[in-house]
Backbone as ProteinMPNN parsed JSONL, in Angstrom:
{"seq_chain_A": "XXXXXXXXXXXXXXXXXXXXXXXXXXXXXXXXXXXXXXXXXXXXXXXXXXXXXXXXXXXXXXXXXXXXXXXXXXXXXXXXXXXXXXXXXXXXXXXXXXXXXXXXXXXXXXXXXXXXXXXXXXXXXXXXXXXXXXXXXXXXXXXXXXXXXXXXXXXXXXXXXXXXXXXXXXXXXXXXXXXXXXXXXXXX", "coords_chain_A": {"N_chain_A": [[-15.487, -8.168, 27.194], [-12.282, -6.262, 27.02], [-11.472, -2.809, 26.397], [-8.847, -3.285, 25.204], [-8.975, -5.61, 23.257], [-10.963, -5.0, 22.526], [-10.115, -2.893, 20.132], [-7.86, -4.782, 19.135], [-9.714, -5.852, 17.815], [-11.298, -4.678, 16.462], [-9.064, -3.141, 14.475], [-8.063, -5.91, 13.548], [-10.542, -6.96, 12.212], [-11.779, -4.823, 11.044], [-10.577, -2.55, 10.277], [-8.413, -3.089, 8.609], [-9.308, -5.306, 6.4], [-11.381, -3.584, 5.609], [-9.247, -2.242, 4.169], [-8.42, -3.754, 2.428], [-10.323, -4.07, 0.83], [-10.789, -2.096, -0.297], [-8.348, -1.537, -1.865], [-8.785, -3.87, -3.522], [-10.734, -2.819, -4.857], [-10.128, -0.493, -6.195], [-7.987, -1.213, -7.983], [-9.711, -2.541, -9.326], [-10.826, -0.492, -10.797], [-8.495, 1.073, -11.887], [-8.44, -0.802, -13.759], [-10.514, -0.742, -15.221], [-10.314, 1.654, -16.243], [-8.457, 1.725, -18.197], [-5.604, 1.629, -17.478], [-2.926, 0.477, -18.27], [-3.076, 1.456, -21.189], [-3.366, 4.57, -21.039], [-1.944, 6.311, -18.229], [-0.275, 4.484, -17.704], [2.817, 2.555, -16.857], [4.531, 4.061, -14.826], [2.306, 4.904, -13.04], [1.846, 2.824, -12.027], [4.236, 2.488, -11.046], [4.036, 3.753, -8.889], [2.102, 2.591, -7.497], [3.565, 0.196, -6.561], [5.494, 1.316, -4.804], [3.945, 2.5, -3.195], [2.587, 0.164, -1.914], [5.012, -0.997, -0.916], [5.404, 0.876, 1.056], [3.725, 0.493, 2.837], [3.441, -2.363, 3.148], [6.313, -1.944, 5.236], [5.271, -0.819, 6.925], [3.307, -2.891, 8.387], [4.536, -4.846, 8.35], [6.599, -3.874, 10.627], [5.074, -3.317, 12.668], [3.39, -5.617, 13.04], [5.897, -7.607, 13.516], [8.078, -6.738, 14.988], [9.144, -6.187, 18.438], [6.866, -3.893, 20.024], [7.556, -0.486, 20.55], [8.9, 3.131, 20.908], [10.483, 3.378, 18.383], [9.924, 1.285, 16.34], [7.109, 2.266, 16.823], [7.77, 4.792, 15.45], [8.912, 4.389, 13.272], [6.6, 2.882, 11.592], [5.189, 4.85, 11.838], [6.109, 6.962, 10.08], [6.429, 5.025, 7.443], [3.63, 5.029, 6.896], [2.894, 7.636, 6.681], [4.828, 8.129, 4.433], [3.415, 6.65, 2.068], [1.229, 8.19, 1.896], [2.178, 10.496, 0.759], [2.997, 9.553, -0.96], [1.096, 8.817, -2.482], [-0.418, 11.201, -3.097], [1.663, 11.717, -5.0], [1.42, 10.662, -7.284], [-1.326, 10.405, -7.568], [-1.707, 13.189, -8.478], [0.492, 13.048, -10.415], [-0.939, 10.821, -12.09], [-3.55, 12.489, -13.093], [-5.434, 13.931, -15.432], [-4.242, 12.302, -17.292], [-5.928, 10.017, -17.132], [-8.855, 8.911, -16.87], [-10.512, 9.751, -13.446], [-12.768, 8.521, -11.604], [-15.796, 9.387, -10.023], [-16.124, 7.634, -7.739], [-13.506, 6.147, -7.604], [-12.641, 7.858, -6.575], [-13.574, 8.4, -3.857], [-12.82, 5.69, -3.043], [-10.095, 6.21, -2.614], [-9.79, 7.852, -0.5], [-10.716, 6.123, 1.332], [-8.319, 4.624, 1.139], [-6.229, 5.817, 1.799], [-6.95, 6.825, 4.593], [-7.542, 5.276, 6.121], [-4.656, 3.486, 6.909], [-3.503, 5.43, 8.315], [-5.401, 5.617, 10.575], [-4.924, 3.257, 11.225], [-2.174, 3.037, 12.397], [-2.907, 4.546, 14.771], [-4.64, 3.487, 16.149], [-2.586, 1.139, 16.767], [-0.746, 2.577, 18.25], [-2.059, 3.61, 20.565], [-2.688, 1.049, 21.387], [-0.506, 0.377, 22.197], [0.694, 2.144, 23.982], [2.029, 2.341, 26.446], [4.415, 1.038, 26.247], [5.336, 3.085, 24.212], [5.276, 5.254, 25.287], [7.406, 4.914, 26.594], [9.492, 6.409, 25.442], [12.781, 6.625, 23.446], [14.782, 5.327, 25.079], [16.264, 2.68, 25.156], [14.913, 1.865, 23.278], [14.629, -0.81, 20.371], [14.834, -2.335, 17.833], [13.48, -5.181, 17.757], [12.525, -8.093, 17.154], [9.751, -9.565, 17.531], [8.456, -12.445, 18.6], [7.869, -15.343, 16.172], [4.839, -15.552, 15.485], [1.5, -17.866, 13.987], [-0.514, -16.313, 13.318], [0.365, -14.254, 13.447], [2.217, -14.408, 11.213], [0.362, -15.239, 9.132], [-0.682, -13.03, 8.771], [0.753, -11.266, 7.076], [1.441, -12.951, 4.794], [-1.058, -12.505, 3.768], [-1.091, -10.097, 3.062], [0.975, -9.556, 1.453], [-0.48, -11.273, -0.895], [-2.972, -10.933, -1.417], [-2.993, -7.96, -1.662], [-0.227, -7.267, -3.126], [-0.469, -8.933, -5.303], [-2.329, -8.591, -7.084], [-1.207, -5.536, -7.543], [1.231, -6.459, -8.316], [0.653, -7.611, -10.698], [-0.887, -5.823, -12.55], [1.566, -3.891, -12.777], [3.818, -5.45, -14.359], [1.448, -6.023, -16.682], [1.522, -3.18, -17.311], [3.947, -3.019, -18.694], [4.765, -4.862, -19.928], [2.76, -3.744, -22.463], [4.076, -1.04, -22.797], [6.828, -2.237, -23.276], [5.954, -3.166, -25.86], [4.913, -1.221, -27.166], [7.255, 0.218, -27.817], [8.535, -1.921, -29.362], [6.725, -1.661, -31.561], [7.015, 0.897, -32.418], [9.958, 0.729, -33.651], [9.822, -0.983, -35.23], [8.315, 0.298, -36.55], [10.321, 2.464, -37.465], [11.723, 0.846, -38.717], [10.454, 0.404, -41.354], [10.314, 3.161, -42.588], [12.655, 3.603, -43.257], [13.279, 1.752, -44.954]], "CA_chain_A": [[-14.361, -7.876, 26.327], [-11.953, -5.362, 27.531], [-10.713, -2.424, 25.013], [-8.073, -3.518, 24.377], [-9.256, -6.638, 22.668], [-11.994, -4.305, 20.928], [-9.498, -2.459, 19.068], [-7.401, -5.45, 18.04], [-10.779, -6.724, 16.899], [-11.254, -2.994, 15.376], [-7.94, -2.982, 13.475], [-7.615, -6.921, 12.469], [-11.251, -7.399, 11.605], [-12.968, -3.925, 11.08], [-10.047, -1.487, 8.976], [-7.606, -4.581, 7.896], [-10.179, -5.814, 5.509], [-11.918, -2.416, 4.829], [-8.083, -1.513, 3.284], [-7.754, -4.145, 1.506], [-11.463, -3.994, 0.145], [-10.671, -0.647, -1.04], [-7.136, -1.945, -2.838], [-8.982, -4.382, -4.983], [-11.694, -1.785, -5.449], [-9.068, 0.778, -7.004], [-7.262, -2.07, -8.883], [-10.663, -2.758, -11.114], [-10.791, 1.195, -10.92], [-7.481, 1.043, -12.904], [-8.497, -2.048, -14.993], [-11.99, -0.472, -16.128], [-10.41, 2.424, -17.097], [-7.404, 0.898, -19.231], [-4.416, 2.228, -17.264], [-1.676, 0.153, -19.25], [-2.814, 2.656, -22.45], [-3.323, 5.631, -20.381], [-1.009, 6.538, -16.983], [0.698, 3.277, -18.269], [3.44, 1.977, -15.842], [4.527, 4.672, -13.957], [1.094, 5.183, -12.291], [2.067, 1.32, -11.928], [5.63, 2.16, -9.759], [4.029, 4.603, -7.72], [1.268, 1.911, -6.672], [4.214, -0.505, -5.781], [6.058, 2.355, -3.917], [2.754, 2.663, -1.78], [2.601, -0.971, -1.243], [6.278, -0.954, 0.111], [5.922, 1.307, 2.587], [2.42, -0.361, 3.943], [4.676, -3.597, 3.75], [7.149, -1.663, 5.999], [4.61, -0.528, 8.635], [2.309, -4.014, 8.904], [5.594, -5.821, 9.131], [7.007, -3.199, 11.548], [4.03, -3.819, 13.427], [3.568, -7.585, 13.101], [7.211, -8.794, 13.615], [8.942, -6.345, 16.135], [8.526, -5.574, 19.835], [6.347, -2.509, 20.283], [8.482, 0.798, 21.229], [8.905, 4.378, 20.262], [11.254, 3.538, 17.519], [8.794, 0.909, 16.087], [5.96, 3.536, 16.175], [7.626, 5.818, 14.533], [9.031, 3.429, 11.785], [5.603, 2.819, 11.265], [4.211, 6.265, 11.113], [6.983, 7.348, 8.766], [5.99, 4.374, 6.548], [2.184, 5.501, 6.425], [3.568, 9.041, 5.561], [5.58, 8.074, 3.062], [2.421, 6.455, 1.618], [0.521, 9.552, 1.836], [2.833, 11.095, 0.327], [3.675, 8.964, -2.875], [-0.556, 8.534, -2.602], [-0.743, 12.226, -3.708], [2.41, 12.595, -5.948], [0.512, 9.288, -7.745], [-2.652, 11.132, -8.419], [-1.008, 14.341, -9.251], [0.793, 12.489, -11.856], [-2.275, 10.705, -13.216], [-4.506, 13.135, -13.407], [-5.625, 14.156, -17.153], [-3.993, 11.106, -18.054], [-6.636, 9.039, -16.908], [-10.352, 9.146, -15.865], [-10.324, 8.979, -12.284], [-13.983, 8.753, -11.269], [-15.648, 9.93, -8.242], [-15.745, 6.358, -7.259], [-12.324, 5.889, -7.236], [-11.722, 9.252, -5.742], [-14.097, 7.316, -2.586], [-11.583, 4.571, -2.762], [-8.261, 6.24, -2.45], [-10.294, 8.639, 0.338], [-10.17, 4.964, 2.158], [-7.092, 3.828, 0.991], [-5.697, 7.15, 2.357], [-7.483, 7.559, 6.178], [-7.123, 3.377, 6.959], [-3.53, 3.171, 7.502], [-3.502, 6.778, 9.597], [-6.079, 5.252, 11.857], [-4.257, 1.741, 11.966], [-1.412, 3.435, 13.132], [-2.935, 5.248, 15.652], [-5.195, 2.18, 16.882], [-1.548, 0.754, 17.385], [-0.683, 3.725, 19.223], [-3.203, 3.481, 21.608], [-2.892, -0.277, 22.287], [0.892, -0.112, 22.744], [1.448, 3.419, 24.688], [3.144, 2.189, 27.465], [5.56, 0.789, 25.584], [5.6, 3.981, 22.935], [5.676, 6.11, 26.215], [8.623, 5.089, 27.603], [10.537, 6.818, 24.722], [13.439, 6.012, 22.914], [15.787, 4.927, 25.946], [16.324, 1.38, 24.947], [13.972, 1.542, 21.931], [15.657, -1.473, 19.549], [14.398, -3.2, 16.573], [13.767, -6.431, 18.522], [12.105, -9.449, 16.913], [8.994, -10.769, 18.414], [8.334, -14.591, 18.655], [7.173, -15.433, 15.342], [3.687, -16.919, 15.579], [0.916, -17.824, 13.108], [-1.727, -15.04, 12.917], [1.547, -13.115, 12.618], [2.891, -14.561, 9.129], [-1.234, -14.912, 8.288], [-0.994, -11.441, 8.222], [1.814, -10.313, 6.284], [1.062, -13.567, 3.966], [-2.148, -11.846, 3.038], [-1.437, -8.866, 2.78], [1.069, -9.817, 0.124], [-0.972, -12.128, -1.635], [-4.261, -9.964, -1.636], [-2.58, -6.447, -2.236], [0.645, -7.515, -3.35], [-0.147, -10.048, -5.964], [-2.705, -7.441, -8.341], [0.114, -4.425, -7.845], [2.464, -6.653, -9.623], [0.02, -8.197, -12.266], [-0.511, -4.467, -12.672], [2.629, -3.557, -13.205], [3.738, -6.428, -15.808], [0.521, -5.247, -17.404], [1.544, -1.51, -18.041], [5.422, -2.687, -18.722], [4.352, -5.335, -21.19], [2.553, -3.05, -23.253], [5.29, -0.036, -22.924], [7.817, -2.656, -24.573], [4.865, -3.782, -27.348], [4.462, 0.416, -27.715], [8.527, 0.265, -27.896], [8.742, -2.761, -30.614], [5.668, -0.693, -32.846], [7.77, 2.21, -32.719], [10.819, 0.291, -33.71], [9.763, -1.737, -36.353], [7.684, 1.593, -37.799], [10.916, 3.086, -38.009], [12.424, -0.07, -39.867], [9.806, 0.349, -42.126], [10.57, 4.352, -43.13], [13.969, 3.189, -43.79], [13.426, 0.721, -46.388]], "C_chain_A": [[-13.824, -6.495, 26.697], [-11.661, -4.333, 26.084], [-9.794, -2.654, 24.576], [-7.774, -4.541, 22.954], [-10.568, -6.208, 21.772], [-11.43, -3.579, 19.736], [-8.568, -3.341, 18.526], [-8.332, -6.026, 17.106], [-11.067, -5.754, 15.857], [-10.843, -2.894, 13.926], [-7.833, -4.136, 12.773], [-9.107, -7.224, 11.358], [-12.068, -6.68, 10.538], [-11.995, -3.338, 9.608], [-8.909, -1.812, 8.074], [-8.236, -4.587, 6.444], [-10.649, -4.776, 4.752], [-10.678, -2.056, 3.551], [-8.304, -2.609, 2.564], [-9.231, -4.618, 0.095], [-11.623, -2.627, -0.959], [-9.905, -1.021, -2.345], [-7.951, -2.651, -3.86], [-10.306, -3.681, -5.545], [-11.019, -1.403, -6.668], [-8.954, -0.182, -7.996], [-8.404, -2.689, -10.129], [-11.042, -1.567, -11.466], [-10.12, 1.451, -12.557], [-7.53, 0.007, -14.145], [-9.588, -0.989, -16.03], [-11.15, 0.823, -16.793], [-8.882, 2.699, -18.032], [-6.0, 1.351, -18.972], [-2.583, 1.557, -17.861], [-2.016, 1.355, -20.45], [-3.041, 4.096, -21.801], [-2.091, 6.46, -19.35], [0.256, 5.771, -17.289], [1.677, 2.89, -16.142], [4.135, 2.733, -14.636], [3.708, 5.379, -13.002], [1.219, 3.565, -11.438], [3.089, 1.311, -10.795], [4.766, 2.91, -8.686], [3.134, 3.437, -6.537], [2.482, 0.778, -5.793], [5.031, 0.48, -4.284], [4.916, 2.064, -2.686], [2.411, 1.343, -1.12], [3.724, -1.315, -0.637], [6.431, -0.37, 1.333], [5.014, 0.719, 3.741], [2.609, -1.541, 4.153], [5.458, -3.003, 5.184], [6.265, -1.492, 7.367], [3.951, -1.732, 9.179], [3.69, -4.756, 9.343], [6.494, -5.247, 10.419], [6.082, -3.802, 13.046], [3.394, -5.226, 14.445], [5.09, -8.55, 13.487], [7.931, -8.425, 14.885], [8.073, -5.76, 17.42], [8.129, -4.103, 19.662], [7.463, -2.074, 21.336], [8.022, 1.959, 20.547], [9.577, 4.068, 18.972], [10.292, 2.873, 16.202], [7.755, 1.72, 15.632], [6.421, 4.753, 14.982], [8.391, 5.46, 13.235], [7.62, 3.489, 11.048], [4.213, 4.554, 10.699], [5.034, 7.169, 9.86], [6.737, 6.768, 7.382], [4.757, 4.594, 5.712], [2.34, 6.967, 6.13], [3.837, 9.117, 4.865], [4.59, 7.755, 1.912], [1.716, 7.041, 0.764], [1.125, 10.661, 0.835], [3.058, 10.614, -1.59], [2.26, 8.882, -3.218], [-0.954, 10.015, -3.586], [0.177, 12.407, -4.736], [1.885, 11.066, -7.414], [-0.584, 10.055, -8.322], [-2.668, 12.551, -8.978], [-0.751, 13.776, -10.83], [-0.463, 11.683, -12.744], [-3.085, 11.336, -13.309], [-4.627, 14.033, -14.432], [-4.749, 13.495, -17.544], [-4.896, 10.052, -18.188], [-7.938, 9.4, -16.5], [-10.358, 8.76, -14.115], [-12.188, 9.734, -11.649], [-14.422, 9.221, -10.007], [-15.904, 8.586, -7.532], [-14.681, 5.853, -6.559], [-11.826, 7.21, -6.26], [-12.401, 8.629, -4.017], [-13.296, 6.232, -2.221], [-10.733, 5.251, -2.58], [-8.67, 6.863, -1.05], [-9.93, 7.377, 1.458], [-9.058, 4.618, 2.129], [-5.892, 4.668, 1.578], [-5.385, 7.01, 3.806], [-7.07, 6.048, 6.608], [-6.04, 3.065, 7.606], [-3.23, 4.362, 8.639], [-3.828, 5.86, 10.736], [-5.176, 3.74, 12.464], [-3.378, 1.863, 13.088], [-1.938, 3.804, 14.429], [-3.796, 4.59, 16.444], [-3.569, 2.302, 17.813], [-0.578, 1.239, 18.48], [-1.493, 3.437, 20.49], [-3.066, 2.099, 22.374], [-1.304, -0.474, 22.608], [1.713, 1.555, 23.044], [1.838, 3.544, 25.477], [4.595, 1.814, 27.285], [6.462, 2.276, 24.835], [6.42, 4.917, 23.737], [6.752, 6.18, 27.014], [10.15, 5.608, 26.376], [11.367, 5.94, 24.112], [14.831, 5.351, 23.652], [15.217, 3.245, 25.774], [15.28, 0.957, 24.547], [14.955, 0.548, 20.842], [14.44, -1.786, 18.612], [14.114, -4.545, 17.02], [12.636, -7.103, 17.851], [11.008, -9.854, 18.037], [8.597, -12.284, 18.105], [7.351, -14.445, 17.526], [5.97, -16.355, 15.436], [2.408, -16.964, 14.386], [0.028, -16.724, 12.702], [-0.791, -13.993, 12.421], [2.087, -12.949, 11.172], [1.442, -14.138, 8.517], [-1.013, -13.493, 7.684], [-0.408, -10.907, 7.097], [1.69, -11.633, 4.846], [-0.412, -12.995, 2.886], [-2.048, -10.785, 2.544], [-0.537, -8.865, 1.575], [0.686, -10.454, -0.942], [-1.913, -11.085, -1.993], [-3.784, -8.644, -1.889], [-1.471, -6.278, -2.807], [0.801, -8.011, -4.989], [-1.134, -9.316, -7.215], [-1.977, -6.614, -8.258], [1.219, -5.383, -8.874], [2.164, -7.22, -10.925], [-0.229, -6.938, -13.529], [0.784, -3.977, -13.467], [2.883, -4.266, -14.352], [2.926, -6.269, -16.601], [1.119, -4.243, -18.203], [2.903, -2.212, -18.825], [5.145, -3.541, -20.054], [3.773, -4.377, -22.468], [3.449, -1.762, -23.931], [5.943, -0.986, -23.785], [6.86, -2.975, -25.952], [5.038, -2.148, -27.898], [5.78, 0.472, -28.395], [9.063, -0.922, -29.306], [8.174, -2.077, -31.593], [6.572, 0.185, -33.391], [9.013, 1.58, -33.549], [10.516, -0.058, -35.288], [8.82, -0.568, -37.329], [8.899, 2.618, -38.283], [11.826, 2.26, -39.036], [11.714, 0.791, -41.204], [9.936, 1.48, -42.849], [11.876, 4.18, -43.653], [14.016, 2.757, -45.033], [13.059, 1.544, -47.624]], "O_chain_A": [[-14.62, -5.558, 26.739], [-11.619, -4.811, 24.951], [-9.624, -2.301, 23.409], [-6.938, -4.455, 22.055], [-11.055, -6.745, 20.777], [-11.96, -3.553, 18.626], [-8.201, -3.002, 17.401], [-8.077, -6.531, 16.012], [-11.076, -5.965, 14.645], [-11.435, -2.723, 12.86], [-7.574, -4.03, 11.574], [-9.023, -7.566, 10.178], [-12.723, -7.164, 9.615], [-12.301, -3.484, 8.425], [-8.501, -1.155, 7.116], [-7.748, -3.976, 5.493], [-10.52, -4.76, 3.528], [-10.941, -1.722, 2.396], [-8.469, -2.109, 1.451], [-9.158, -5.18, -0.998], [-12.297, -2.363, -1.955], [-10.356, -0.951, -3.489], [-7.93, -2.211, -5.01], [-10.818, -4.028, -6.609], [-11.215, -1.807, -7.814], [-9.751, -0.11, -8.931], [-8.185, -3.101, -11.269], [-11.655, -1.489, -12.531], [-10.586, 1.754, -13.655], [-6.86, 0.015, -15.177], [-9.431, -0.633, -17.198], [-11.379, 0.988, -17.991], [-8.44, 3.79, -18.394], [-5.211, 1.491, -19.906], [-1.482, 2.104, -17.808], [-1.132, 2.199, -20.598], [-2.622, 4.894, -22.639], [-1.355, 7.253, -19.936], [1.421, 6.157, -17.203], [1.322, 2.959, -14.966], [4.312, 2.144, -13.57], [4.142, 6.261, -12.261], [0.678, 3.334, -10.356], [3.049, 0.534, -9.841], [4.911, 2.528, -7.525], [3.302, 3.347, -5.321], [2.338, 0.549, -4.592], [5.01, 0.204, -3.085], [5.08, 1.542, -1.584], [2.005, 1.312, 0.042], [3.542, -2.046, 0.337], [7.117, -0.689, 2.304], [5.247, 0.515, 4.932], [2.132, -2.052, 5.166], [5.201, -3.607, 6.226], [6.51, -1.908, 8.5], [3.925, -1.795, 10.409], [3.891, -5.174, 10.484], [7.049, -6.054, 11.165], [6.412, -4.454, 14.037], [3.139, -5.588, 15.594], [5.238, -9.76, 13.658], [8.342, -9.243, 15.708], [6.981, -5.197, 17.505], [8.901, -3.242, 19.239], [8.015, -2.626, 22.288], [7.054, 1.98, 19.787], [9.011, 4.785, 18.147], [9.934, 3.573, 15.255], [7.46, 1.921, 14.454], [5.8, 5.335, 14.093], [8.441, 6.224, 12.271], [7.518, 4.102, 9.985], [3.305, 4.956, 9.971], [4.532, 7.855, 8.969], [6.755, 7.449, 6.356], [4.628, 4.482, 4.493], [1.743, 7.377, 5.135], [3.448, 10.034, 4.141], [4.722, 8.374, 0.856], [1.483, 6.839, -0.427], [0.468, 11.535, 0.27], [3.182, 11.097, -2.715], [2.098, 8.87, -4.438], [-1.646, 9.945, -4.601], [-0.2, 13.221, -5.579], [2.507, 11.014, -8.475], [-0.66, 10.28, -9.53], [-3.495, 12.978, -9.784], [-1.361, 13.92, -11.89], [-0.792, 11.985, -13.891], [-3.942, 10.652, -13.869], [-3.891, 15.017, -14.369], [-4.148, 14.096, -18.435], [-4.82, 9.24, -19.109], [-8.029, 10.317, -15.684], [-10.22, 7.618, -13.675], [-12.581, 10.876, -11.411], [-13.674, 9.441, -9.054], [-15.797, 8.777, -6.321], [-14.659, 5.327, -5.446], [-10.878, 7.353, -5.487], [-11.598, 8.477, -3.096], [-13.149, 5.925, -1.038], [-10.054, 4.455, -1.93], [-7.903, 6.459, -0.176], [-9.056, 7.533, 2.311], [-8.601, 4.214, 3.197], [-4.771, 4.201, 1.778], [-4.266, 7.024, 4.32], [-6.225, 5.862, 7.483], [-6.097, 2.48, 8.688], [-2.749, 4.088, 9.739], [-3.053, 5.413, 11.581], [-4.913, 3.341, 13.598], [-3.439, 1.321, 14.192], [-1.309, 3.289, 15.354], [-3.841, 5.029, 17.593], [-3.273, 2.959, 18.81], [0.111, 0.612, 19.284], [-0.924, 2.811, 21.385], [-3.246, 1.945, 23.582], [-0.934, -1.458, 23.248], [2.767, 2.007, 22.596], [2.216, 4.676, 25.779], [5.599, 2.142, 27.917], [7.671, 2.51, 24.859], [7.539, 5.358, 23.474], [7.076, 7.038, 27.835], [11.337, 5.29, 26.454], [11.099, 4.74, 24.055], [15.782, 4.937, 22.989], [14.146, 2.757, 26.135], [14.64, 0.021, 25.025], [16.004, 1.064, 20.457], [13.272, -1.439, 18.788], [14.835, -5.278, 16.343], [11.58, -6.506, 18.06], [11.27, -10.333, 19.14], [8.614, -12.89, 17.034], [6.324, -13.768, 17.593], [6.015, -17.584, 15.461], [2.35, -15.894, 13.779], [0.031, -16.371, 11.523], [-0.909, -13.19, 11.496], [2.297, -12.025, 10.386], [1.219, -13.194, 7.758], [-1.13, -13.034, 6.548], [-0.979, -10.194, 6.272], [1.889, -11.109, 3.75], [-0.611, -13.106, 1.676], [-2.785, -10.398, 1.637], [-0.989, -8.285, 0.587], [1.344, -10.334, -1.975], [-1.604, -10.337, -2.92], [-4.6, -8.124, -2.65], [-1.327, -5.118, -3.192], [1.718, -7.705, -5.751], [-0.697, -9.475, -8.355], [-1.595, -6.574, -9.428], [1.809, -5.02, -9.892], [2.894, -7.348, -11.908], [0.025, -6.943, -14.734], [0.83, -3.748, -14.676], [2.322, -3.907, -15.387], [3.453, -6.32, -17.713], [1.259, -4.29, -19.425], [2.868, -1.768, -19.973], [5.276, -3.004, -21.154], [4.479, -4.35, -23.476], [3.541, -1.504, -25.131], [5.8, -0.81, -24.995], [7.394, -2.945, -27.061], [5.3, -1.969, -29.088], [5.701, 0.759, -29.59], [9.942, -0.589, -30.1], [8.878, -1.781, -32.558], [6.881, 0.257, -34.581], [9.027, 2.276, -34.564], [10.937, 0.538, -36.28], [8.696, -0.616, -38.553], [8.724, 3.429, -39.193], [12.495, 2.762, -39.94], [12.308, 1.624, -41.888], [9.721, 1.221, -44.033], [12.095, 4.794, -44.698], [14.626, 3.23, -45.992], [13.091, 1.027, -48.741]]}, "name": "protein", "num_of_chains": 1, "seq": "XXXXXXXXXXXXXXXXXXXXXXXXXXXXXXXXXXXXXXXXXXXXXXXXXXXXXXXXXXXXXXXXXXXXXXXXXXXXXXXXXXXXXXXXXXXXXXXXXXXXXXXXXXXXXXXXXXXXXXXXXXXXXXXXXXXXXXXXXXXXXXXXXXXXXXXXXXXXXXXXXXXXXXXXXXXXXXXXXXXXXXXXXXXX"}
């Protein structure tokens, strides 16, 4: 087995799975410690935010011809991540218990997509290397392991972020009726 076929085995079998072992880690993280009455739903957008942009880079990844433009779609995406990853735990923090458990999970949920990237780097730097002179957005031949992928990854990390969400938002309007109907009630 050459390397190159050790690091797709690396990335699809090894830090694929690890991420998304982490995600439903976190996500009973956030259950156990009752984040609809706590952080509530805007601890809720930020997690979709972070699943949009790790949408943007796997499908970057998975759909279009490797280039420079490509790569750096993709590393912009896992930045952006990183980025909404910290302004996310900024904002929940002393709103919520965040254990040192979970602080071990996000630590993964953090470093995984870096390295993915930079797997992908590595296995497509001839391509990366020839710059952005007739770098396009180009469509590769859609084939099965390809959808697999991006099918899972919205099903399995996709599909608790939005149960999640509807969670916190449900309760916000229930918090929003209480309030409502407690101010009927001072009225009368």
């Amino acid at each position: 087995m050459g390397l190159q076929a050790l690091l797709e085995t690396l990335l699809w079998w090894g830090i694929y799975p690890l991420w998304l072992l982490a995600g439903a880690a976190d996500y009973l993280c956030h259950r156990r410690t009752d984040i609809e009455h706590t952080s509530g739903s805007v601890e809720s957008w930020f997690h979709l935010l972070q699943f949009l942009a790790l949408l943007i880079a796997i499908a970057a990844g998975a759909l279009l011809e490797p280039n420079a433009l490509v790569f750096g779609v993709m590393i912009v995406a896992v930045l952006a991540h990183s980025v909404l990853a910290h302004l996310d735990v900024s904002y929940t923090d002393g709103q919520r218990y965040i254990s040192p458990f979970e602080q071990l999970v996000h630590g993964f949920m953090d470093v995984l997509p870096l390295v993915a990237v930079a797997i992908f780097g590595v296995l497509h730097w001839q391509e990366i290397g020839n710059g952005l002179s007739g770098a396009s957005l180009t469509l590769l031949r859609a084939d099965s392991s390809r959808l697999l992928l991006l099918a899972s990854f919205a099903t399995l990390a996709g599909v608790p972020i939005l149960e999640e969400l509807a969670r916190t938002l449900r309760y916000r309007a229930e918090r929003r009726q209480q309030r409502y109907q407690a101010g009927l009630a001072t009225i009368k």
